[in-house]
C-alpha positions, 0 to 999 in steps of 0.5 A: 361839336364845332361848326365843321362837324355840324355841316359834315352831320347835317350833309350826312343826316338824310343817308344815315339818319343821324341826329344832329345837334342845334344849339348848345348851351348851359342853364343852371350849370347844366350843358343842354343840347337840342338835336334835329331830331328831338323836341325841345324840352316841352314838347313844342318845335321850332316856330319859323316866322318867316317864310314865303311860298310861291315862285320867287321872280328872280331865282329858281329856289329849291324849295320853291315847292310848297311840298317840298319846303314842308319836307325840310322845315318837318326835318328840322323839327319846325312844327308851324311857319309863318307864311307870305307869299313871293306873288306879293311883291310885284302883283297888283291884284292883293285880294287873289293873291292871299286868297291864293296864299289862303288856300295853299295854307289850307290845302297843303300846309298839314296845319303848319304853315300859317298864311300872312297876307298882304296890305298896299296901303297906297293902293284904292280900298286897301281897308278891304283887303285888310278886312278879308284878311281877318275875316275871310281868310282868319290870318292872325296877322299880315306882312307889309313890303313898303319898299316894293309896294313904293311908300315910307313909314311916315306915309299917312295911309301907312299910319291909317294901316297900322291904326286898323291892323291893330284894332283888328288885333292883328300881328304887323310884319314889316320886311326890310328888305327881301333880297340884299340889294347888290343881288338885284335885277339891274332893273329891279331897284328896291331900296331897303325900308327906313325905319326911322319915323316909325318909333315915333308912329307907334307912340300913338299906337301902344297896342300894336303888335310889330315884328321886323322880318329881315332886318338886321342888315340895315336897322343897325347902328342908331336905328336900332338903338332906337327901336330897341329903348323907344319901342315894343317891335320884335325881330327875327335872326334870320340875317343876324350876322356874325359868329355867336350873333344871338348871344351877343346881340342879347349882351349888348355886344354885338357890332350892329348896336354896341351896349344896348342888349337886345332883350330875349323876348324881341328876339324871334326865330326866322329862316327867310326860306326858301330864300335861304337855307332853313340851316342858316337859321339854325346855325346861330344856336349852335354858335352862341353860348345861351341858357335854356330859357333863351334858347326856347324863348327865341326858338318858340315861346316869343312866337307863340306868345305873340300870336296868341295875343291876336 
C-alpha cells in the first residue's frame, strides 16, 4: 500500500469503516501488516508518550477538547497516552495546574490518559511540587519545559531536580521544543533546549530515567551522537523527519546522525497531539521496512517497559 492509498483509506475510514494499514514489515520472511482496527499482535495498542491537553495559547487545535482527543487517539488504537498539559508553559501557579491536569486524567481520560506534571526548578519550593506530583497525584513521572520555564541543563537546580525526580523513581520528560520556532508569536521567543551538558550531568545519575519529547529537530548531528553512545536517554518519533525515518535512524543511516544506529529500544512512540495530527506519527510505520519486534518495541514495549521501572 503507498502512502497515497494510505491517506485516501484514512479520509475515508470513519464513512465506511475500513480498515486501514499502519505499519508494514517482515519478520522472519514473514510480511506482517497492522490496521487501524486491529491490535498489534499481544493484545496491547499503541503507547503515545506525548500528548498535552488544555487550550494551546497560540492556536485553536482541533482536538484541544479532551473528549475530543480521546475520540481519535481510541480510533487509532492507542490504548494509553502520556499526558502534559499546554497551561504548563506559561503559568506560574504549577501545583493548580497538575492539579487540574490531575484531575481531568482522573475524571475523563477513561483509564488511558496518564498525567505528567510539571516542575520549574528555578522557581521557590519546586521540591513540593515535585513531592505532589508523586504523591498526591501518583504520576509515574514528570515533564520539564526548560526552554519556557527560562533555564539550562547545566542550571544547578535543574541538577538538584533530576537528583530528586530520581530517587523518587520517576520518569524525566524533557521538551526540546514545543512549536517550531519560526511559527512563534512575534512576541513569544523561545529558543529550543540545548542538550549539550546533560551527557555529562547524568554521568552522575546512572539511575535515572530520561526521555527527549520533540527532539529530533534540534538534537542532531554531534548532539545526537553523544546522547546516543554516552547516555541511556529515550526519544520519541514524533518530529523524526524523512521518508523511512524509523528504519533509517535504527541503521545509523539517517541524515540527523550519520553511522550511529539509534538502537530500537530508545526509540519510542509520540504524536506531539493535538499539536499535530495523531496520522503524522503513525505514518512513519508505514514507511519503514521494520521486523515485528521493531515495530512493537517502538509502538508499545519501550513505553511500557520504561514505566513499569517506576
Amino acid at each position: 500500500m503507498n502512502r497515497r492509498r494510505f491517506i485516501k483509506d484514512t479520509l475515508l475510514l470513519a464513512a465506511l469503516a475500513t480498515p486501514v494499514q499502519v505499519w508494514k514489515g517482515t519478520h522472519s520472511d514473514k510480511e506482517v501488516v497492522y490496521s487501524t482496527n486491529d491490535t498489534l499482535p499481544t493484545g496491547q495498542g499503541l503507547i503515545d508518550t506525548n500528548i498535552h491537553l488544555f487550550p494551546y495559547p497560540f492556536r485553536e487545535l482541533k482536538y484541544g477538547d479532551t473528549g475530543r482527543l480521546l475520540a481519535k487517539l481510541k480510533k487509532h488504537n492507542v490504548t494509553e497516552a502520556w499526558a502534559g498539559s499546554f497551561y504548563s508553559l506559561f503559568h506560574k501557579n504549577i501545583d493548580h495546574i497538575n492539579a487540574s491536569l490531575a484531575e481531568e486524567c482522573r475524571t475523563k481520560g477513561e483509564g488511558m490518559l496518564i498525567p505528567f506534571g510539571t516542575v520549574n526548578p528555578v522557581f521557590p519550593d519546586w521540591e513540593e511540587d515535585l513531592r505532589r506530583c508523586h504523591e498526591r497525584h501518583e504520576m509515574p513521572g514528570i515533564r520539564l519545559y526548560p526552554g519556557y520555564h527560562g533555564y539550562t541543563l547545566d542550571n544547578d537546580h535543574f541538577v538538584s531536580l533530576l537528583q530528586e525526580a530520581s530517587a523518587r523513581k520517576l520518569l524525566i520528560q524533557i521538551a526540546i521544543d514545543i512549536q517550531d520556532e519560526r511559527m512563534q508569536h512575534p512576541r513569544v521567543d523561545v529558543e529550543a533546549v540545548d542538550v549539550t551538558p546533560l551527557a555529562e550531568v547524568l554521568k552522575d545519575l546512572p539511575g535515572a530515567r530520561v526521555q527527549l519529547i520533540n527532539p529530533f529537530r534540534h538534537v542532531r548531528g554531534e548532539r545526537l551522537k553523544t546522547m546516543i553512545e554516552e547516555t541511556d536517554v529515550r526519544f520519541e518519533i514524533s518530529n523524526l523527519d524523512n521518508t523511512a525515518a524509523i528504519e533509517l535512524i535504527l541503521k545509523g543511516e539517517h541524515p540527523y546522525v550519520s553511522s550511529v544506529p539509534l538502537p530500537a529500544e530508545r526509540l519510542l512512540f509520540g504524536s506531539h497531539m493535538p499539536y499535530f495530527p495523531l496520522e503524522n506519527g503513525v505514518f512513519k510505520f508505514m514507511e519503514s521496512d521494520l521486523s515485528q519486534d521493531e515495530a512493537e518495541a517502538i509502538m508499545y514495549r519501550n513505553a511500557s517497559e520504561l514505566k513499569e521501572y517506576t
